[in-house]
Every structure is written in C-alpha cells, then in structure tokens.
C-alpha positions in Angstrom: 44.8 -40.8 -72.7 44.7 -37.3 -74.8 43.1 -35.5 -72.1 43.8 -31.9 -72.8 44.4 -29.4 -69.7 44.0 -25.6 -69.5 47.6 -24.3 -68.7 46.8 -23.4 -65.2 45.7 -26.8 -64.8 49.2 -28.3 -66.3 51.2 -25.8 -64.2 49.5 -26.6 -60.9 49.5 -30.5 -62.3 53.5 -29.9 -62.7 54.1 -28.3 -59.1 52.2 -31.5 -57.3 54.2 -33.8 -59.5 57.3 -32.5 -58.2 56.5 -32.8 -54.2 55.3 -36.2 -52.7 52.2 -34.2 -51.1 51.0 -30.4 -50.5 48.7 -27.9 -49.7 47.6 -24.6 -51.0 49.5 -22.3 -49.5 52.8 -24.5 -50.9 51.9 -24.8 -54.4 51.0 -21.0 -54.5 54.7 -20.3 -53.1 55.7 -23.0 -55.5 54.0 -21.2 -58.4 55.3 -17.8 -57.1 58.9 -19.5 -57.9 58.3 -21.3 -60.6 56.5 -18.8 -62.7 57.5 -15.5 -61.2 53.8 -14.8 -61.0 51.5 -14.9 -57.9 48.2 -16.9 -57.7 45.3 -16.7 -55.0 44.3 -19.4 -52.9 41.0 -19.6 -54.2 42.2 -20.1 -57.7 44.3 -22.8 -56.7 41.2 -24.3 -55.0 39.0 -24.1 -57.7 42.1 -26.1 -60.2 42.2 -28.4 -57.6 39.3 -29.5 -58.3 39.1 -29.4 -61.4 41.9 -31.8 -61.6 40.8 -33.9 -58.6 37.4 -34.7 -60.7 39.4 -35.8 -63.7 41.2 -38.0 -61.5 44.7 -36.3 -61.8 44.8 -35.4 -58.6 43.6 -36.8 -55.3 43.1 -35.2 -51.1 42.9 -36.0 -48.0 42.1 -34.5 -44.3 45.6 -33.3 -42.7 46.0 -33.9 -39.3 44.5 -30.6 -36.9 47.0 -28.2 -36.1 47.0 -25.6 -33.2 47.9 -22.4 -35.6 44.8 -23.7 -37.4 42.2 -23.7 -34.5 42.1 -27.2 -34.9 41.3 -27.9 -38.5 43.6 -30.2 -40.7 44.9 -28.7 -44.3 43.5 -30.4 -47.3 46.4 -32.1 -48.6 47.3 -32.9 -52.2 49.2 -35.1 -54.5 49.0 -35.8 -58.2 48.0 -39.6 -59.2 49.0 -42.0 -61.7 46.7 -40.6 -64.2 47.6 -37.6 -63.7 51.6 -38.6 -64.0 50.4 -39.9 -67.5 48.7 -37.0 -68.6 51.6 -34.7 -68.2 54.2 -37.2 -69.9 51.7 -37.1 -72.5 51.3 -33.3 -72.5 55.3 -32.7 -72.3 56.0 -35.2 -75.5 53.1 -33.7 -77.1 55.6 -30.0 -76.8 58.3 -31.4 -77.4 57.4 -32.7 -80.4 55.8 -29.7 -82.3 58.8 -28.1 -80.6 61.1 -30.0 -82.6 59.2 -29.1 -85.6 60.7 -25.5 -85.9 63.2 -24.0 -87.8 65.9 -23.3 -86.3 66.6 -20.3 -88.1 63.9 -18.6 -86.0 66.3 -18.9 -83.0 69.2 -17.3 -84.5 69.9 -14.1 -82.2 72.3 -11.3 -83.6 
C-alpha cells in the first residue's frame, strides 16, 4: 500500500485501532494516556479527516443524547485499509529498528 502518514495521523490511526468505535473526546483521553501529551478537539477533527478521506478511517451519526441537546456524536473506527497501513507502517520500524547497533544502547 506504502501510504505514508504524518505521525499524528499514525498515533490517532493507532488509538482507533485499539477500540471497536470512538469519538473525539475518547481518543483525546486516549492520546492524553498514551502519549502523556494533550491534544485539542479540533486537531483531532481535522486528522480525522484527513484519515477518513484516505479511507483509513470511516464515521457515522451516533444516536442523540439528552446531555447533548439532542445531537448524536460523530463516531469513529479505523477500516481495513487503514489496519493495513499500520502493519505496514509498524514492520516498516521495526525493520530499520533492527538495523542498529546495539552498542548504541549500552547504558553505564
């Protein structure tokens, strides 16, 4: 496929792989845990997007909530391309991973 992602775009790639389906809100607590970093909402969005064009990612309409005023979350979840994508991107690391010395990670 050799699609190549910006590493926002793999991170937030990564945090829908690992839940069956989520929103915003989640994958910025997510990221907040993951990374140790926060991340705004509108950030997230704009990946979203981004991903959801390439076809790694696809949404739907939630169902309307009261604590919403009525309005339904957008709700997310990585695809089958997008699955693919990452394998590739994680062997592509490992690989030129594997490639170092390991005298560079000698600590004295």
């Amino acid at each position: 496929m050799s699609l190549q992602l910006g590493t926002l775009e793999e991170m937030i790639l990564i945090i829908l792989l690992m839940k069956d389906e989520t929103y915003g809100v989640e994958i910025a607590k997510e990221y907040k845990n993951q990374i140790g970093q926060s991340i705004s909402l509108p950030a997230i969005h704009v990946v979203l997007k981004r991903l959801e064009k390439k076809g790694f990612v696809s949404s739907r309409m939630g169902e309307s909530t009261p604590e919403r005023g009525g309005k339904g979350k957008r709700m997310y979840q990585a695809t089958n391309k997008g699955y693919e994508v990452a394998q590739e991107i994680q062997h592509a690391r490992t690989k030129i991973w594997s490639t170092i010395p390991k005298l560079y990670f000698s600590v004295a």
